[in-house]
C-alpha positions in Angstrom: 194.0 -96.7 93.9 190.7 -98.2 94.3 189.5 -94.6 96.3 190.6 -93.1 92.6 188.8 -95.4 90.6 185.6 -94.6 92.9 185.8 -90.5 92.5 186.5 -91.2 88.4 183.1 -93.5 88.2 180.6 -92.1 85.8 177.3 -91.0 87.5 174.3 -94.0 87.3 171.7 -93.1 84.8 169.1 -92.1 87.5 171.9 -89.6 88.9 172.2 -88.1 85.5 168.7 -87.6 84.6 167.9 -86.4 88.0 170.3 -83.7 87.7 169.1 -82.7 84.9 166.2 -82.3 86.3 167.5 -79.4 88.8 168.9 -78.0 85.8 165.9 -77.8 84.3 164.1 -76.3 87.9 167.1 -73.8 88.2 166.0 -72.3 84.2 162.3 -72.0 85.4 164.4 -69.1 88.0 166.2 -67.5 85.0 164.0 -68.2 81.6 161.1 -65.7 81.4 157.6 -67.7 81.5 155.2 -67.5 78.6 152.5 -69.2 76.7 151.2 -69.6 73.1 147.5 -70.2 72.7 146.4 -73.7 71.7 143.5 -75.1 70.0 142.4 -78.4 68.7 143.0 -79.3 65.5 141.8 -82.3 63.3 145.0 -83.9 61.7 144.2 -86.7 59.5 141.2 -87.9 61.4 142.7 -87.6 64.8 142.2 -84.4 67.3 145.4 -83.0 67.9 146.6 -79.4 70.4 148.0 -77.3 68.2 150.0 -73.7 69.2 148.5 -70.6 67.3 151.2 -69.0 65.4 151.8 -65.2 66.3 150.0 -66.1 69.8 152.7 -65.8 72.2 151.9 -63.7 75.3 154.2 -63.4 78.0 153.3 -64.6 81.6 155.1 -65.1 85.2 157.1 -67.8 85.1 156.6 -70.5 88.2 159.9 -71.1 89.8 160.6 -74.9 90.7 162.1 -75.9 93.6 160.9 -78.7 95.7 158.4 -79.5 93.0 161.7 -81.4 91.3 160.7 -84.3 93.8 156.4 -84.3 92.9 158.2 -84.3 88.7 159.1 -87.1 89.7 155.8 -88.7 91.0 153.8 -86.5 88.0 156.2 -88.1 85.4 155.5 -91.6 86.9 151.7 -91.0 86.3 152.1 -89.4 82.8 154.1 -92.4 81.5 152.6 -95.1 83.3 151.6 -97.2 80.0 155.1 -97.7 79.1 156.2 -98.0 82.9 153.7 -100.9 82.9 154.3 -102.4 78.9 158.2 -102.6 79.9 157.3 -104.6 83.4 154.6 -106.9 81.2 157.8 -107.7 79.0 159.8 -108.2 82.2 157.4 -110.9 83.6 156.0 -111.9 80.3 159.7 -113.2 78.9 161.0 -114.5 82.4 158.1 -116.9 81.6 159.0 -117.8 78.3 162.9 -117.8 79.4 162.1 -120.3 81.6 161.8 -123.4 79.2 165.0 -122.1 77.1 163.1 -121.8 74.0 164.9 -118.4 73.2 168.2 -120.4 73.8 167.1 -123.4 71.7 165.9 -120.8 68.8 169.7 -118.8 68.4 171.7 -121.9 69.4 169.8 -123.4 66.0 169.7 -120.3 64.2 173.6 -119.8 65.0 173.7 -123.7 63.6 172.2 -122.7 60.4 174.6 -119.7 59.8 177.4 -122.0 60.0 175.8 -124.0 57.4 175.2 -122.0 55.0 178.5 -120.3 55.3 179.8 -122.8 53.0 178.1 -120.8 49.9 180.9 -118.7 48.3 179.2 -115.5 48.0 178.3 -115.9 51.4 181.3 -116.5 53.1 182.5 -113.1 51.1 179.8 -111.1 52.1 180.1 -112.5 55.9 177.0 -114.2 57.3 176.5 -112.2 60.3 177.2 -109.4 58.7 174.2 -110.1 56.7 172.1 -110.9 59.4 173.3 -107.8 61.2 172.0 -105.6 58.5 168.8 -107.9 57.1 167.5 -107.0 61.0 168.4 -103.2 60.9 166.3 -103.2 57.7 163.8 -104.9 58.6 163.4 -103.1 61.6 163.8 -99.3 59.8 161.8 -100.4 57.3 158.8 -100.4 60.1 160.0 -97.4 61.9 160.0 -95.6 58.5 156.4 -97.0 58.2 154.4 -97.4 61.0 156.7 -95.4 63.5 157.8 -98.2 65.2 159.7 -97.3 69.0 158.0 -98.0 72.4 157.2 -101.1 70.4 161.4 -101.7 70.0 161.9 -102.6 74.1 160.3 -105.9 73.8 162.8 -106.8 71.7 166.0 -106.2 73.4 165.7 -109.3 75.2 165.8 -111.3 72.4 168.3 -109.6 70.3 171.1 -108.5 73.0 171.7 -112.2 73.8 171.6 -112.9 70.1 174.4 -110.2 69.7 176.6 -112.5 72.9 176.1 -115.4 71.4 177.1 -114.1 68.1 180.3 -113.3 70.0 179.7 -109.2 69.2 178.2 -107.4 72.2 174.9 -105.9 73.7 175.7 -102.7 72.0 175.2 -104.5 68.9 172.3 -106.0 69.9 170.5 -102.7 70.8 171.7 -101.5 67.6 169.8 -104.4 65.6 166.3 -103.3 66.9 166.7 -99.9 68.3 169.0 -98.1 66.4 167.3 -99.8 63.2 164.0 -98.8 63.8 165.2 -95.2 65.1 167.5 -94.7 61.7 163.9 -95.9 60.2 162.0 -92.8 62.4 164.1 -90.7 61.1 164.4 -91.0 57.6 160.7 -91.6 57.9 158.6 -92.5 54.2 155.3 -93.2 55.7 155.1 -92.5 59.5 151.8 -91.3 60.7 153.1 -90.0 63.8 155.7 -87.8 61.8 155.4 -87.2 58.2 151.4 -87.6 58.6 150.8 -85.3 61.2 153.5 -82.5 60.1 151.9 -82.5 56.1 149.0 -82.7 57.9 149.6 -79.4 60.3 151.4 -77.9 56.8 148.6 -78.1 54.6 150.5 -80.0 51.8 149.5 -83.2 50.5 149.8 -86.2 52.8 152.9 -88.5 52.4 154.0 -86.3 48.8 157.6 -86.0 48.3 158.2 -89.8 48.9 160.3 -90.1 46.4 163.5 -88.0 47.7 162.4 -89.2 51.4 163.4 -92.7 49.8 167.0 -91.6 49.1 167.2 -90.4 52.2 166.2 -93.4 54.2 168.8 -95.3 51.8 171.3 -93.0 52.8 170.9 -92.9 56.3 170.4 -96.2 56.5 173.7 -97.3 54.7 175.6 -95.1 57.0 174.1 -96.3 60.1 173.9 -100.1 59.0 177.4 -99.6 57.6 179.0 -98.1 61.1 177.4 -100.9 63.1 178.5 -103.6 60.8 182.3 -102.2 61.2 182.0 -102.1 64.9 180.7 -105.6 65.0 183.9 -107.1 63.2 185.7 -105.1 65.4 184.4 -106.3 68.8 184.4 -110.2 67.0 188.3 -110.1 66.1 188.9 -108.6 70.0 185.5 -108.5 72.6 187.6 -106.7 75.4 187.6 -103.4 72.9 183.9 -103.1 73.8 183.1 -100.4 76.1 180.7 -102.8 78.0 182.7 -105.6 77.6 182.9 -106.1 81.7 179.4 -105.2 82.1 177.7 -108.2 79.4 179.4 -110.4 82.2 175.6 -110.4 83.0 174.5 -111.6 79.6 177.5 -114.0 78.7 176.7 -115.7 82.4 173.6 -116.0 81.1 174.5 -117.6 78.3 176.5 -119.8 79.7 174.6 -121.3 83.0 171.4 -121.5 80.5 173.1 -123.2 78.1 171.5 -124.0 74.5 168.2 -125.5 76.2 167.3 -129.5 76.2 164.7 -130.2 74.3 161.7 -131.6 76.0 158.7 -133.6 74.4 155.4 -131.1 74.7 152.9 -132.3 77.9 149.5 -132.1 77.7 149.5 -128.9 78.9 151.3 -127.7 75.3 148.3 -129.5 73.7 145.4 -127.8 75.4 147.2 -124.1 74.6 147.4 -125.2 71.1 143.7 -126.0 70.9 142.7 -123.0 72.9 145.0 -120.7 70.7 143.7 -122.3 67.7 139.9 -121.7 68.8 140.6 -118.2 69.8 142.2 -117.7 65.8 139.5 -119.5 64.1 137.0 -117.5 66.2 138.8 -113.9 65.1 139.0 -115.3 61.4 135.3 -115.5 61.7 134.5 -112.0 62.9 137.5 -110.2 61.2 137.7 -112.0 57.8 139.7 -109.2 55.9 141.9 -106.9 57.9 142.4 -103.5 56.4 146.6 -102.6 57.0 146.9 -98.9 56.4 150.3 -97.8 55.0 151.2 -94.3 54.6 148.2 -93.0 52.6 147.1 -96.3 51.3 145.0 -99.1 52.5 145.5 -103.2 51.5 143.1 -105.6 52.3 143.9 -109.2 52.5 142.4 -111.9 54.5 145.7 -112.0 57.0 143.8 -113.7 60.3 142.5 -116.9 58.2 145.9 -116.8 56.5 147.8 -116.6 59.9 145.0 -119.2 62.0 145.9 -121.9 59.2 150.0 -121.6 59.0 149.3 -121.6 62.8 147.6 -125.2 63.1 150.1 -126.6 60.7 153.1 -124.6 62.6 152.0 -125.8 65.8 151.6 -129.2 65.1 154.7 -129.7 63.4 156.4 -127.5 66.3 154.5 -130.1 69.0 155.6 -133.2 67.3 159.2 -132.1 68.1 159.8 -129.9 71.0 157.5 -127.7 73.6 160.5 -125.1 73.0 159.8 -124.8 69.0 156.3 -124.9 70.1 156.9 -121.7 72.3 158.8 -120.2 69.5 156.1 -120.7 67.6 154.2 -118.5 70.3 156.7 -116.0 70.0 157.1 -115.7 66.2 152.6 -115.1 65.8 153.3 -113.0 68.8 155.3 -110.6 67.1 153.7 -111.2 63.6 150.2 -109.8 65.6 151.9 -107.2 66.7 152.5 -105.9 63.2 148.6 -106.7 62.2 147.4 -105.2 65.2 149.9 -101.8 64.8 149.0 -101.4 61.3 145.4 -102.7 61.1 143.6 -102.3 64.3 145.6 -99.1 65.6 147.0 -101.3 68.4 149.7 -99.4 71.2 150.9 -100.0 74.1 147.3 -101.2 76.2 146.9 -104.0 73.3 150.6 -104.6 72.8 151.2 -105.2 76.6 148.6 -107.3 76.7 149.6 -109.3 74.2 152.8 -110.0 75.1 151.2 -110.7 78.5 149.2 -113.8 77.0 152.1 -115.3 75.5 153.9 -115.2 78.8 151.3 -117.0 80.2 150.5 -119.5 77.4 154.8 -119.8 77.8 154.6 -120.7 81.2 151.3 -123.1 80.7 152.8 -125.1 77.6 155.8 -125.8 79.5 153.7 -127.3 82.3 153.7 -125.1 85.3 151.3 -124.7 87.4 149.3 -121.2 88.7 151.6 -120.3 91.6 154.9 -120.7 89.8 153.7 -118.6 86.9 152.8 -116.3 89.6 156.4 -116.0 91.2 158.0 -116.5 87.7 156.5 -113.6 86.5 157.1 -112.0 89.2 160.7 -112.4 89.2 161.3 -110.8 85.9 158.9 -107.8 86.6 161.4 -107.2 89.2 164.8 -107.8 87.2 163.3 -105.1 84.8 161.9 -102.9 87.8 165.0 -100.0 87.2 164.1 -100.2 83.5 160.6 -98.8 84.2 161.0 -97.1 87.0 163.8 -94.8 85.1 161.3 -93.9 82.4 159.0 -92.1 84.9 162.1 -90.3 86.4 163.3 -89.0 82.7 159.5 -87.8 82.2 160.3 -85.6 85.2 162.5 -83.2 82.9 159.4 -82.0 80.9 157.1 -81.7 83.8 159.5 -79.2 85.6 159.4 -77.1 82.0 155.9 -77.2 81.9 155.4 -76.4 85.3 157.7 -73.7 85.1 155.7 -71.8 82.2 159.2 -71.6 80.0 158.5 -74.6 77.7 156.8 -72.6 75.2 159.3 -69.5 75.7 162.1 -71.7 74.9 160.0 -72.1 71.4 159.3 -69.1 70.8 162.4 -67.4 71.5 164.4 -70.3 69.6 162.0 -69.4 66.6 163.0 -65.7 66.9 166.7 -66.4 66.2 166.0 -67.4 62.7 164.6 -64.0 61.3 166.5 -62.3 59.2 169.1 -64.9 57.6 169.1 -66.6 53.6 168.0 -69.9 53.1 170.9 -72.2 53.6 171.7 -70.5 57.1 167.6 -70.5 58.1 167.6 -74.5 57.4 170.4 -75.1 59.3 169.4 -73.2 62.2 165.7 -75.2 62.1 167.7 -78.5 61.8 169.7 -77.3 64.9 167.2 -75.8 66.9 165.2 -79.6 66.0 168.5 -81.1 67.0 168.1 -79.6 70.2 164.7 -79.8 71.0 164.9 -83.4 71.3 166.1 -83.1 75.1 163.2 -81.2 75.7 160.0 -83.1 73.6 160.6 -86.6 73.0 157.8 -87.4 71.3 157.9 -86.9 67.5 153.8 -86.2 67.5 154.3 -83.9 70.0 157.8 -81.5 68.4 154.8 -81.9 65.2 152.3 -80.2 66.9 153.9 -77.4 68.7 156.1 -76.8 66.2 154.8 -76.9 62.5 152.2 -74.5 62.9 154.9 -71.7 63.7 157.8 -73.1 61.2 155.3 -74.1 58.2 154.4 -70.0 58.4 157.6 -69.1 59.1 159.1 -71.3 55.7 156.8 -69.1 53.7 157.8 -65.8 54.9 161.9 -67.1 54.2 160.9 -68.2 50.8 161.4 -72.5 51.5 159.0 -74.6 51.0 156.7 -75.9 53.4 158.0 -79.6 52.5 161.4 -78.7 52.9 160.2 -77.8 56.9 158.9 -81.1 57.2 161.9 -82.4 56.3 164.3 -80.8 58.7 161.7 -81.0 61.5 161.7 -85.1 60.3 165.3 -85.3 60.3 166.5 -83.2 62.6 164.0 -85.0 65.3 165.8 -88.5 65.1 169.2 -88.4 65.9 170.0 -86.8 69.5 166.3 -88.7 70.2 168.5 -91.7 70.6 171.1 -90.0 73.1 168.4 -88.1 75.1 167.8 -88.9 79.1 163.9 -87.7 78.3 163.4 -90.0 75.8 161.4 -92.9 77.6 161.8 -95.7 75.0 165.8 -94.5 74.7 166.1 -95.2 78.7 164.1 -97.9 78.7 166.0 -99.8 75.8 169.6 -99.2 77.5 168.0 -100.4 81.4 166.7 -103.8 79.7 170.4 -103.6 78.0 172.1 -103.1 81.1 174.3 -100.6 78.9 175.2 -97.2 81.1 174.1 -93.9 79.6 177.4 -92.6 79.4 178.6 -95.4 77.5 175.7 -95.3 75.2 176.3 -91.7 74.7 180.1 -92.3 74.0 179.5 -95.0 71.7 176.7 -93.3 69.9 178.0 -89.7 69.7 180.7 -90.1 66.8 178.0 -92.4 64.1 175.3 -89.1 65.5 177.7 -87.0 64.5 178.0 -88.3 61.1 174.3 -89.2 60.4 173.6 -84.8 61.2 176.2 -83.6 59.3 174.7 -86.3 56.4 171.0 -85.5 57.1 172.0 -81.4 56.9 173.9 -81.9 53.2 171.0 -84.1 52.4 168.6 -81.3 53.0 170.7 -78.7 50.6 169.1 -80.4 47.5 165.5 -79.4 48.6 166.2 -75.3 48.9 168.1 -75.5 45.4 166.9 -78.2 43.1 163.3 -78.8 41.8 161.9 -81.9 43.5 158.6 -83.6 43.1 156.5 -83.0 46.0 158.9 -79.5 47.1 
């Protein structure tokens, strides 16, 4: 029985995406090798490599075959920032884990949905129902925006043992920031890093046709936040219906051996980071007074660094006057409330993000009073809990170095932009939105599918008689969904290693709610071939 149960057992994720990778090594030995010419382009004030449509020239292709081991090495080195930003969250919230703060915050903020459960509309509507969706929105409302994602991983390990101790499961958890800000990606109103750059590479005015994006994005977003929210009651009335029910063992142990934290009075220690913080703030308020936050195509201006340096005195003060864990949370909450200024106002990614999330490790590990060496192995430790997590990016990157290698990256374009000549409208869209679909396991990156691929489709639209917003539409749509399912998506791998949630059960639980978010995002693109909308 047990010698059964072995041969049945689902491949690990780094079997998976390996394989795939000699899949991909074997096509370099079939797919004919070609190029398109590329030039740099500037797109909204940033230089970007754009193909040159009608450029195509055919060339040897470069068979793979032992180079599927130096992909692996090559993809390590090309995604080495996020390899690094996911083992600076490891450490970084080992440290803070450490005094329980994170246990103190959801055992009190479970507390206060109790409470308020009381109200009648409340207790109709479900309180953690409400939370559930209140995060998703949040969350999509700033992958819709900013194109939040790498920036999602940090916050698994807050909102997966949120989900346990909510008595749903790390599925749901996931779901709350990933899944959020991905359904936010893809029903995108103001992302740079999609609708800007694709307009942008179109020629059409930047961020127009917002107002049918906006039904969309509540569309998708009802759907999505809907499905989840079903799910959750399901798991809550019967947990052992989960698919990784036996596997958030890890996370309900977890729970359980680090309790919901004892509060300790702050040491002197907490007091000095509090005075250094607040010097370091008052300092930035002086040289950054006014802090320009660009969204979409607009720019507000408001004094948010002397706002923020002033609710943090009072915050902290408060916070120290009751616990050094509501002091850390304190950390944590202007730690992520920087990371929203810095994003949006100072063009922060992963270098500044890591290393913010690297200073409130520290200033975790200090305020709770311990000393250089036990920071050092602290930090240590959860760098290496995470270690698979990062290590698993580097191996999916592999799958595009092999293509690239090969010289079939850009036939696989081309010839998947032949196949669309010579069909009406309705059957042209959907082929884009599945050839976009599809593309996902091959370019992760949403900048990237823009800039190899709108050049060629934006000319292409023309000569099928759509318009050239109704491409950007399908490239925007039809590049977030199998994202979230694909082993060469980085963030995607990285999010389900923190998780501990297997691909194949990710996959399974994701497919059917992907299903129904294509089949929606295709009926939602009808409307922009046939009816007269602003900004199509």
């Amino acid at each position: 029985m047990d010698n059964q149960k072995k041969k049945r057992e689902f491949p690990h994720t780094y079997v998976i995406i390996f394989a795939i990778i000699i899949i991909a090594a074997i096509l370099t030995w079939i797919v004919p090798g070609g190029e398109f010419a590329r030039v740099s382009k500037d797109v909204n004030g940033i230089s970007r490599e754009v193909i040159v449509p009608g450029s195509f020239v055919k060339v040897n292709n470069q068979p793979q075959s032992w180079q599927v081991f130096t992909s692996i090495f090559q993809g390590m080195k090309r995604t080495y920032d996020i390899i690094f930003y996911i083992l600076m969250i490891g450490g970084s919230f080992w440290l803070m884990n450490e005094s329980k703060a994170l246990d103190v915050a959801i055992y009190s903020f479970l507390n206060f949905t109790k409470r308020i459960e009381r109200f009648k509309f409340l207790k109709i509507v479900g309180v953690n129902n409400l939370v559930i969706a209140l995060i998703m929105i949040c969350f999509s409302f700033f992958g819709a925006v900013i194109g939040m994602s790498e920036e999602t991983i940090a916050f698994v390990v807050i909102f997966v043992p949120l989900a346990i101790s909510m008595g749903y499961d790390s599925i749901v958890g996931v779901c709350m920031c990933f899944l959020g800000a991905g359904l936010g990606f893809a029903s995108a109103l103001l992302n740079p890093f999609t609708i800007g750059i694709a307009q942008g590479l179109s020629g059409i005015q930047l961020f127009s046709g917002i107002e049918y994006r906006f039904i969309i994005w509540i569309v998708i977003n009802s759907i999505g936040i809907g499905y989840v929210i079903w799910y959750a009651n399901r798991i809550k009335k019967n947990p052992k219906l989960s698919p990784v029910y036996d596997i958030d063992e890890y996370w309900r142990h977890k729970n359980t051996t680090e309790g919901n934290g004892s509060k300790t009075k702050p040491t002197n220690a907490a007091w000095i980071i509090f005075s250094i913080v607040s010097f370091v703030f008052a300092i930035s308020s002086y040289f950054y007074p006014i802090t320009h936050l660009t969204i979409g195509n607009s720019t507000v201006s408001a004094p948010i660094i002397p706002i923020a340096t002033i609710i943090w005195i009072v915050a902290g003060i408060l916070a120290l006057r009751h616990s050094v864990q509501l002091f850390i949370v304190n950390i944590l909450f202007f730690t992520i409330l920087f990371l929203i200024v810095g994003v949006m106002g100072y063009g922060w990614y992963i270098k500044e993000i890591s290393s913010l999330f690297l200073v409130m490790g520290l200033c975790s590990g200090i305020a709770f009073g311990k000393n250089a060496n036990q920071i050092a192995r602290l930090f240590i430790e959860g760098a290496k809990d995470i270690m698979s997590a990062a290590l698993v990016v580097g191996l999916a990157s592999g799958i595009v170095v092999i293509l690239e290698q090969g010289k079939i990256i850009d036939s696989l374009l081309f010839f998947s932009a032949n196949a669309m000549e010579g069909y009406g409208k309705l059957v042209s869209i959907a082929i884009m939105f599945i050839f976009y679909n599809l593309l996902n396991f091959i370019i992760a990156s949403g900048s990237a599918k823009a800039a190899l691929t709108i050049p060629l489709m934006s000319q292409f639209s023309d000569l099928i008689g759509i318009s050239r917003q109704t491409t950007v539409t399908i490239y925007q749509l039809g590049g977030g969904f199998t994202n979230l399912i694909s082993p060469t998506s980085g963030v995607t791998i990285g999010v389900l290693s923190i998780a501990k949630i297997p691909f194949n059960k990710w996959f399974r639980w994701f497919l059917p709610l992907m299903l129904i978010l294509i089949v929606v995002a295709f009926l939602l693109l009808i409307p922009t071939i046939y009816i007269k909308l602003n900004g199509f």
